[in-house]
ZAFIZA-570929 format. One record per residue (C-alpha): residue in three letters; residue number from 1; x, y, z. Coordinates in nm, 3 decimals. Example, Ala and Ser with C-alpha at 12.3 -4.5 7.8 and 13.67 -1.06 7.14 Angstrom:
code|pos|px|py|pz
ALA|1|1.230|-0.450|0.780
SER|2|1.367|-0.106|0.714
END
This chain:
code|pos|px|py|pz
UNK|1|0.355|3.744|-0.070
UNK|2|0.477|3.557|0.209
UNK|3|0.218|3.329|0.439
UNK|4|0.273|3.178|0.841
UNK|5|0.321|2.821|0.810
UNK|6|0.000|2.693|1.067
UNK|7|-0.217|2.957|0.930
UNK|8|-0.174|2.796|0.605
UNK|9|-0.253|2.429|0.667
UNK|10|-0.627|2.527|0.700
UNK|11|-0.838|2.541|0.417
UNK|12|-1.102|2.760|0.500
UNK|13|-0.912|3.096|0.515
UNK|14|-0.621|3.273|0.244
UNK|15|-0.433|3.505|0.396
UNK|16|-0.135|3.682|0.296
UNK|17|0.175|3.969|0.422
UNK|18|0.257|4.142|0.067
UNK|19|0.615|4.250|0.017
UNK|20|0.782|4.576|-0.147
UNK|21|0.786|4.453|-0.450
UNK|22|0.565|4.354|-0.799
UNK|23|0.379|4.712|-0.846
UNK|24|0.385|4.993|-1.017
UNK|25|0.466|5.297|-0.754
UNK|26|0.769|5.470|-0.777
UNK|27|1.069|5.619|-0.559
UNK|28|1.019|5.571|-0.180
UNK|29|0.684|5.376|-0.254
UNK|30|0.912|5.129|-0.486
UNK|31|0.718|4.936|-0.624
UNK|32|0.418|4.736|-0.464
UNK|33|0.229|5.028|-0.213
UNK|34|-0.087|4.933|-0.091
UNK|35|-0.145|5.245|0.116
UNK|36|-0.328|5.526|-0.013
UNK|37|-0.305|5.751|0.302
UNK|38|0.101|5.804|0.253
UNK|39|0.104|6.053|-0.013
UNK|40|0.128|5.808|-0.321
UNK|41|-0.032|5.858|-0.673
UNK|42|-0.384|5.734|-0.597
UNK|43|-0.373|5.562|-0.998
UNK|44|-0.063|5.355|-0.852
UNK|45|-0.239|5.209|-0.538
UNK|46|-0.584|5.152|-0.706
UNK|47|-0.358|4.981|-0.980
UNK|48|-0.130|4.758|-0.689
UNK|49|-0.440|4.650|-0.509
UNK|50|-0.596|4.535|-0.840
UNK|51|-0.291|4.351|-0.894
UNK|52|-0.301|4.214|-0.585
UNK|53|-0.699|4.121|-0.611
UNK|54|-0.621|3.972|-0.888
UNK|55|-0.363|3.740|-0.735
UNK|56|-0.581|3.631|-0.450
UNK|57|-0.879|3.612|-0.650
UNK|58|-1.068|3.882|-0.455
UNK|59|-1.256|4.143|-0.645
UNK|60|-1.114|4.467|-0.518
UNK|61|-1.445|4.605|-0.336
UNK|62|-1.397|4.344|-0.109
UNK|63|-1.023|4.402|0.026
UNK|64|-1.133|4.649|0.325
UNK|65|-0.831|4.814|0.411
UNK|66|-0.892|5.144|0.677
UNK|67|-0.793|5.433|0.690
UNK|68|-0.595|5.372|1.087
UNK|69|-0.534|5.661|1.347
UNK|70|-0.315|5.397|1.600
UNK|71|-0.643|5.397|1.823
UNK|72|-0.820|5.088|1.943
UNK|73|-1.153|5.104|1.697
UNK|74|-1.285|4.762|1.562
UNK|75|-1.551|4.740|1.293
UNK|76|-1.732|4.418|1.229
UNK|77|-1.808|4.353|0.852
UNK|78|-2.170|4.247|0.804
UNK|79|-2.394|4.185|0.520
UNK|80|-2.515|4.537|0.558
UNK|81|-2.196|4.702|0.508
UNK|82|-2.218|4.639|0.172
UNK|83|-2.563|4.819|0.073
UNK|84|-2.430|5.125|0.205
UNK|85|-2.280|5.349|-0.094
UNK|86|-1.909|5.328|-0.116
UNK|87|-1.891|5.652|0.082
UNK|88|-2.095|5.568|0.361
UNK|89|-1.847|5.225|0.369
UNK|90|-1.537|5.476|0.357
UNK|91|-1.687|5.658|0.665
UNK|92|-1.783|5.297|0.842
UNK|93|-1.375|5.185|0.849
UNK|94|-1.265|5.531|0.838
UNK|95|-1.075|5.570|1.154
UNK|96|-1.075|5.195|1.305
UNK|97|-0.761|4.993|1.358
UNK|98|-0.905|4.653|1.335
UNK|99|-1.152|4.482|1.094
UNK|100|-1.370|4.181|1.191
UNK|101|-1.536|3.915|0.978
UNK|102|-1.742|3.641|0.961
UNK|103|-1.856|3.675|0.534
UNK|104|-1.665|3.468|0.297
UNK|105|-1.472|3.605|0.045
UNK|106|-1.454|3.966|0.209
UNK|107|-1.073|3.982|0.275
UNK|108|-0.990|4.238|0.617
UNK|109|-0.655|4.392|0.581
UNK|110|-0.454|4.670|0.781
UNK|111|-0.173|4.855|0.581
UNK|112|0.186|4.872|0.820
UNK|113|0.542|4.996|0.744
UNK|114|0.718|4.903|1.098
UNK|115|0.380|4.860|1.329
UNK|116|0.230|4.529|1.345
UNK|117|-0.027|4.367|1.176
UNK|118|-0.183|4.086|1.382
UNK|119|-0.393|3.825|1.176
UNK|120|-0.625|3.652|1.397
UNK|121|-0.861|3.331|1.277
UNK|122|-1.155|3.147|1.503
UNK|123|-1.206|2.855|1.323
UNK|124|-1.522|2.742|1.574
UNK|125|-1.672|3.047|1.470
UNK|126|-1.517|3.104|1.086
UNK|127|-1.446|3.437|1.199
UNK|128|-1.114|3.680|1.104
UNK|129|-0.958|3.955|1.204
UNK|130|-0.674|4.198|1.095
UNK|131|-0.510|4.414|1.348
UNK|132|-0.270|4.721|1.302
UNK|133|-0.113|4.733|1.624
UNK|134|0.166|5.046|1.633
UNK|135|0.351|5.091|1.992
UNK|136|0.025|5.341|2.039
UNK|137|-0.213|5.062|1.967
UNK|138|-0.013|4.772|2.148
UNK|139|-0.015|4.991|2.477
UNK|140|-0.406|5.034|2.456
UNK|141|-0.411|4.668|2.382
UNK|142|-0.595|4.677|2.044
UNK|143|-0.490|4.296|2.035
UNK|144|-0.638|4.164|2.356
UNK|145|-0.932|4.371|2.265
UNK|146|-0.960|4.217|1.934
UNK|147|-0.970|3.842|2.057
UNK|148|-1.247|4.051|2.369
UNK|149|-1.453|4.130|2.074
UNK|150|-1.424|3.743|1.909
UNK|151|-1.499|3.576|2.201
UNK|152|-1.798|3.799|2.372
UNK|153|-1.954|3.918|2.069
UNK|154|-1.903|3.616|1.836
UNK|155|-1.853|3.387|2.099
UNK|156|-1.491|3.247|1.971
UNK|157|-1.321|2.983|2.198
UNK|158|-1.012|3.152|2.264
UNK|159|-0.816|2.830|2.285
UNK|160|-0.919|2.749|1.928
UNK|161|-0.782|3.113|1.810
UNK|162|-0.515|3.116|1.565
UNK|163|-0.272|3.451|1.521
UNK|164|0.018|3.506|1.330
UNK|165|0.251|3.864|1.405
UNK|166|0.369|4.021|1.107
UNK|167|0.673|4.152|0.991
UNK|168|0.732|4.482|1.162
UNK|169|1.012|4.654|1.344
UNK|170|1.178|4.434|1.566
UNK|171|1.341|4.495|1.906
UNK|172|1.723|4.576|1.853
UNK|173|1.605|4.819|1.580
UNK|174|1.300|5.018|1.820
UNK|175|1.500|5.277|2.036
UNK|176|1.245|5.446|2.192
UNK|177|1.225|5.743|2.404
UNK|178|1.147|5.733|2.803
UNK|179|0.821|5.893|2.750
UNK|180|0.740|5.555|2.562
UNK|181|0.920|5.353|2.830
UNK|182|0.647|5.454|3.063
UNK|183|0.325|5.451|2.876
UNK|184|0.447|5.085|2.828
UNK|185|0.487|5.019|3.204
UNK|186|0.105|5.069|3.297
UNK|187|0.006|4.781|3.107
UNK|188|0.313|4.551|3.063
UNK|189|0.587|4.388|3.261
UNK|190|0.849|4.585|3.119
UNK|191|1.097|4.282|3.175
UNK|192|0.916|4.073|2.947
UNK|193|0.916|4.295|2.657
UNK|194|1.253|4.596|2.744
UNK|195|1.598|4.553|2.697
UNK|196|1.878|4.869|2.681
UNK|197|2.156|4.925|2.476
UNK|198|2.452|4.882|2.698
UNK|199|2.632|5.115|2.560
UNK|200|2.356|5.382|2.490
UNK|201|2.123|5.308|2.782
UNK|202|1.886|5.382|2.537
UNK|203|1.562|5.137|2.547
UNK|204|1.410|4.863|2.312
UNK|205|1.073|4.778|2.322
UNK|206|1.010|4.396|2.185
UNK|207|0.663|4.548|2.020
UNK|208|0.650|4.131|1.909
UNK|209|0.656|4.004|2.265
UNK|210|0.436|4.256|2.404
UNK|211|0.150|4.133|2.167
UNK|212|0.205|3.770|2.198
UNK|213|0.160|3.862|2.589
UNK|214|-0.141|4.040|2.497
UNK|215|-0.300|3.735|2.335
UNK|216|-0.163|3.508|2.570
UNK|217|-0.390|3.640|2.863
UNK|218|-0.670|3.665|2.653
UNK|219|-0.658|3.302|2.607
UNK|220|-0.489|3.205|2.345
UNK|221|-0.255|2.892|2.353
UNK|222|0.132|2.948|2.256
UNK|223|0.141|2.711|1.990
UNK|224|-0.175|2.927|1.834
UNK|225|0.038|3.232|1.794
UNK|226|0.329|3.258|1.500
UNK|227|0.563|3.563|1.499
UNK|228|0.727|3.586|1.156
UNK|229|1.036|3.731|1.306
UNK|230|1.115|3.971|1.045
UNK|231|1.201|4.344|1.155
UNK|232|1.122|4.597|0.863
UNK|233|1.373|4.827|0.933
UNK|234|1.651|4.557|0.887
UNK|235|1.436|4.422|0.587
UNK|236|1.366|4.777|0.445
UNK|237|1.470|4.630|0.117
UNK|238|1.228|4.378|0.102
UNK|239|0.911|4.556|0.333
UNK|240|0.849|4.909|0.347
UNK|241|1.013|5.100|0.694
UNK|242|0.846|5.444|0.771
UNK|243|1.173|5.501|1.037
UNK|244|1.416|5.419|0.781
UNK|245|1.212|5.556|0.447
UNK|246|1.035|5.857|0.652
UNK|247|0.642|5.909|0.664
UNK|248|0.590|5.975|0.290
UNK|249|0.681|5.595|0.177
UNK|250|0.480|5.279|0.081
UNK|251|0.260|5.045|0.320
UNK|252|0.277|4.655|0.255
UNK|253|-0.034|4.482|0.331
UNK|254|-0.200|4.182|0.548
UNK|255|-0.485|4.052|0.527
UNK|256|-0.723|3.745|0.549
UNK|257|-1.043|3.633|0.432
UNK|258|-1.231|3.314|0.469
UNK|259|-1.315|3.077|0.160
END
């Protein structure tokens, strides 16, 4: 597992970015898949996210990991959430592309393999969030809404947010069609966040830049938001890639929970 450096000089949370590797899945899901919505054995992933309960000292009903749809739904865990029977829970995260928290020792978690998982902390407020932010999700701003939801609903000082961007594809590896070029240009400044290939002319979208601008207007300060810099497709070795593996591969994980 790897960890951002600031996020982990504060006590009060663990979080975490698992890597490819230390489970028990096989071929493209080699070895440590925490997604069960790719097509894996469902015995391998309930046996991975044991292992990794176990490591984090988490009992495994309480690493919430949803099933995403790259749509801008947020869920806040409660108390209540866990009377419901675990099918009525399944239903309650079913569909939602963030998860919100202020319980200890309930650990939120999105599942990626080249989208990004944001990891957000409000330590005024000992709240957390996890984010799966695909170039769907960062173009409906599922990150700025995130840190909306914090501050009005929980009433989080967004200068005292925390974020870290996880490993996902990074920007000389996302060629992306025109169709994606402009769905981006209705909500970003395209020279912030676009370069193209001079010898293609085909376009890059920075998917890291364009949701450290989205947390940026929402408040946060720069030195509150660590990138970890590491593109998945590049790093397919080490983190799962669904552009370079195809669909039907393993998800890492990332997640947080308060202490």
């Amino acid at each position: 597992m790897l960890q951002f450096p600031e996020l982990s000089k504060d006590c009060d949370i663990f979080h975490f970015v698992t890597t490819r590797h230390g489970g028990v899945s096989k071929g493209n899901y080699a070895t440590f898949n925490l997604g069960e919505y790719a097509g894996d054995d469902p015995e391998n992933v309930r046996t991975n996210r044991q292992i990794l309960s176990n490591a984090i000292g988490i009992d495994p009903e309480r690493l919430l990991v949803p099933h995403q749809i790259h749509g801008t739904t947020i869920r806040i865990i409660e108390d209540s959430f866990f009377r419901l029977p675990a099918q009525a829970q399944k239903q309650y995260i079913d569909g939602t592309d963030a998860l919100v928290t202020t319980l200890p020792n309930v650990c939120v978690a999105v599942t990626t393999a080249d989208c990004v998982p944001i990891l957000l902390y409000a330590p005024d407020v000992k709240a957390v969030a996890a984010v799966h932010a695909g170039w769907r999700g960062t173009v409906q701003e599922i990150a700025r809404k995130t840190v909306h939801l914090l501050t009005q609903q929980l009433h989080a000082n967004p200068a005292c947010l925390r974020a870290g961007i996880g490993p996902s594809i990074g920007p000389q590896a996302f060629e992306v069609g025109e169709e994606v070029v402009e769905a981006f240009r209705a909500t970003t400044d395209l020279s912030l966040i676009m370069h193209r290939n001079p010898l293609t002319g085909k376009a890059h979208i920075n998917l890291w830049e364009a949701n450290r601008q989205q947390l940026l207007k929402a408040g946060l300060s720069a030195n509150h938001i660590e990138i970890a810099a590491i593109c998945t497709h590049t790093h397919a070795a080490d983190f799962y890639s669904a552009r370079k593996l195809g669909i039907a591969s393993g998800r890492f994980l990332s997640g947080i929970f308060l202490k």
